[in-house]
KEGU-646505 format. One line per 2 residues: for each residue y, z, x of N, C-alpha, C. Coordinates in nm, 3 decimals. Atoms other than C-alpha are relative to their C-alpha. Layout:
REM KEGU-646505
Y/Z/X/Y/Z/X/Y/Z/X | ...
***
This chain:
REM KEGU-646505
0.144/0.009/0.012/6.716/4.362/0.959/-0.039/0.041/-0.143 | 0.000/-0.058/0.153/6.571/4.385/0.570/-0.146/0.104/0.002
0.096/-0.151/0.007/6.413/4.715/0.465/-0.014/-0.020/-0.145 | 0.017/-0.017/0.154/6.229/4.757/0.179/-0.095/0.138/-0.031
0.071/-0.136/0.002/6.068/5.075/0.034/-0.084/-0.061/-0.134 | 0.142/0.038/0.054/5.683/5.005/-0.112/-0.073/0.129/-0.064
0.085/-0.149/0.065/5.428/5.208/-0.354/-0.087/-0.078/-0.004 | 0.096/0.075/-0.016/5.092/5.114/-0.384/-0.007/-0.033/-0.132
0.066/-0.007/0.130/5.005/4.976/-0.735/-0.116/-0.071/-0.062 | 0.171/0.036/0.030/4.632/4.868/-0.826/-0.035/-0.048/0.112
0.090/-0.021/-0.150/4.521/4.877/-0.478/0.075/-0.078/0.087 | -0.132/0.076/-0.048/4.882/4.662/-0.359/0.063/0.040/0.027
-0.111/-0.048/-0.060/5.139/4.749/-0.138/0.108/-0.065/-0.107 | -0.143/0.062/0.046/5.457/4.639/-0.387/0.108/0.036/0.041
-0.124/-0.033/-0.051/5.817/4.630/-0.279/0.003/0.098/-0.178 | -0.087/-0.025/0.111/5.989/4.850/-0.526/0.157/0.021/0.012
-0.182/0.022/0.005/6.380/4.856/-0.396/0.015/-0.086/0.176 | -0.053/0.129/-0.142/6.511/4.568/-0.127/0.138/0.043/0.021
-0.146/-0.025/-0.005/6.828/4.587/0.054/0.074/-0.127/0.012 | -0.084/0.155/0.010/7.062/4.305/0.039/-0.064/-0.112/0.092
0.064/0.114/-0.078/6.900/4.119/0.335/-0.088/-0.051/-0.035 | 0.149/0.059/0.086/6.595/4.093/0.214/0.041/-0.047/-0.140
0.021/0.128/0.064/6.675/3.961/-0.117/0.119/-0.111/0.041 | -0.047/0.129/-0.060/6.923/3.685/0.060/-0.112/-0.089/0.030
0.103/0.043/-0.078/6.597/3.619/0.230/-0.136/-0.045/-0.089 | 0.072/0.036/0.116/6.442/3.563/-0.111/-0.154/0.064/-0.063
0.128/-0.099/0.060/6.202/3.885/-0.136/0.066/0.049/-0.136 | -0.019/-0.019/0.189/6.196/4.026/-0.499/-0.057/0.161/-0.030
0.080/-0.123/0.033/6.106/4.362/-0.667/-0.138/-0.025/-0.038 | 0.081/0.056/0.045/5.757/4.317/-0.712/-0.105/-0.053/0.055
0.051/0.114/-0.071/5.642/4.075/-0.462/-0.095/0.140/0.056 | 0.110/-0.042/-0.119/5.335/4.184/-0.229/0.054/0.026/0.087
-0.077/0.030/-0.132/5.412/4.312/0.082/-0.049/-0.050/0.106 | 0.027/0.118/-0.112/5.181/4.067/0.277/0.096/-0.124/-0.069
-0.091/0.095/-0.014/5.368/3.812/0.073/0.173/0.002/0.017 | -0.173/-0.005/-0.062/5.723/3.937/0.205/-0.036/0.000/0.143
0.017/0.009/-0.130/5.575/3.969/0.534/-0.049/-0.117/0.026 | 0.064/0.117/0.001/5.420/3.645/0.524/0.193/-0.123/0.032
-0.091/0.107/-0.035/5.811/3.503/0.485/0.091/0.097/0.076 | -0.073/-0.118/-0.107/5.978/3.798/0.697/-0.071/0.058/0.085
0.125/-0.053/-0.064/5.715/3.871/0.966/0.056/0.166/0.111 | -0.065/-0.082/-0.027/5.977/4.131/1.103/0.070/0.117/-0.100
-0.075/-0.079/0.130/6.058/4.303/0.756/-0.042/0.161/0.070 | 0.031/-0.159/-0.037/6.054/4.708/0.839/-0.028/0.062/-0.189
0.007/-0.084/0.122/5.891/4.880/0.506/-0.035/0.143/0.026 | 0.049/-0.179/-0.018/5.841/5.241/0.440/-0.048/0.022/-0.173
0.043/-0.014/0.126/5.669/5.367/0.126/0.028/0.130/-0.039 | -0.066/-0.151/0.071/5.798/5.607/-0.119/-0.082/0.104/0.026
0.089/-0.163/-0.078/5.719/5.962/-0.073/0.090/0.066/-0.146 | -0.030/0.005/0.102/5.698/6.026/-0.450/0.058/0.193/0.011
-0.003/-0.100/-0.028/5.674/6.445/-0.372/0.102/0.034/0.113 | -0.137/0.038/-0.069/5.959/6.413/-0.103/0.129/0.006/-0.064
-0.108/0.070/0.044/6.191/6.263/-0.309/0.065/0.109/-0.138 | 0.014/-0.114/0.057/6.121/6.511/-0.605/0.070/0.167/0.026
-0.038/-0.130/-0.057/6.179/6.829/-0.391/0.180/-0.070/0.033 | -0.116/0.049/0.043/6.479/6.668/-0.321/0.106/0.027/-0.087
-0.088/0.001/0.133/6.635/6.609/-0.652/0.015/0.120/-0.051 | -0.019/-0.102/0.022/6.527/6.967/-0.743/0.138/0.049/0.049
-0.133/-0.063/-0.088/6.755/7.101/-0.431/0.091/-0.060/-0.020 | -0.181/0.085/0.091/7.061/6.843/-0.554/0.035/0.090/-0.080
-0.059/-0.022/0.097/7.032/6.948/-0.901/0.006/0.178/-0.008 | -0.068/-0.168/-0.064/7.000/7.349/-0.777/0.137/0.032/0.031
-0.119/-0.025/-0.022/7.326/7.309/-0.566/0.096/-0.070/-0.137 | -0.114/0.026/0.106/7.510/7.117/-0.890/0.031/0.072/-0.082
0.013/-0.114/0.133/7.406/7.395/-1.111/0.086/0.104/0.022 | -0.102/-0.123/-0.004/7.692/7.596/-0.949/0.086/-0.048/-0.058
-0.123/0.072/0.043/7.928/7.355/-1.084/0.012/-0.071/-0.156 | 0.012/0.011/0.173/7.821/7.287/-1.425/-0.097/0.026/-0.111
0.095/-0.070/0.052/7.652/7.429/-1.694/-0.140/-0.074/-0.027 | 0.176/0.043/0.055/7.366/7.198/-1.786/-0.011/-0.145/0.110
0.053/0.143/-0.065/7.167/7.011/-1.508/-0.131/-0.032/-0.030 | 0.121/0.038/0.048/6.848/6.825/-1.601/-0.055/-0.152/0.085
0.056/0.137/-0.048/6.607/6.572/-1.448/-0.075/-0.041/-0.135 | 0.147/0.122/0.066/6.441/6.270/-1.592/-0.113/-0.008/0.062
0.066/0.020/-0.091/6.110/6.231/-1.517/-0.032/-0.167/0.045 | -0.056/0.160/-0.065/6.056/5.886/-1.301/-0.057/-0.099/-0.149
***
């Protein structure tokens, strides 16, 4: 089943990462997500969870920091 994970950008749901099915299925980074649902009426999206994802990476790069001296994020 293709999953894609969406952010809103100027008042638009956009895909921003597809998984292999979906682009077989000829969705794109980018596209709308009425127009991926329009040709996948079964597509499952979920939308980033920008603060989620963040806390996250912190707690990664916390536990790596036992294992080497310099860890650093990019910001997105």
């Amino acid at each position: 089943m293709p999953l894609v994970i969406t952010e809103k950008v100027k008042g638009a749901q956009r895909l921003m990462a597809i998984c292999p099915d979906a682009k077989r299925a000829g969705l794109t980074v980018g596209m709308t997500l009425a127009d991926s649902r329009a040709r996948i009426p079964d597509l499952v999206a979920l939308e980033t969870q920008p603060q989620a994802d963040n806390e996250f990476l912190e707690a990664l790069a916390g536990f790596c920091d036992r294992f080497t001296p310099l860890v650093a994020l990019d910001e997105p």
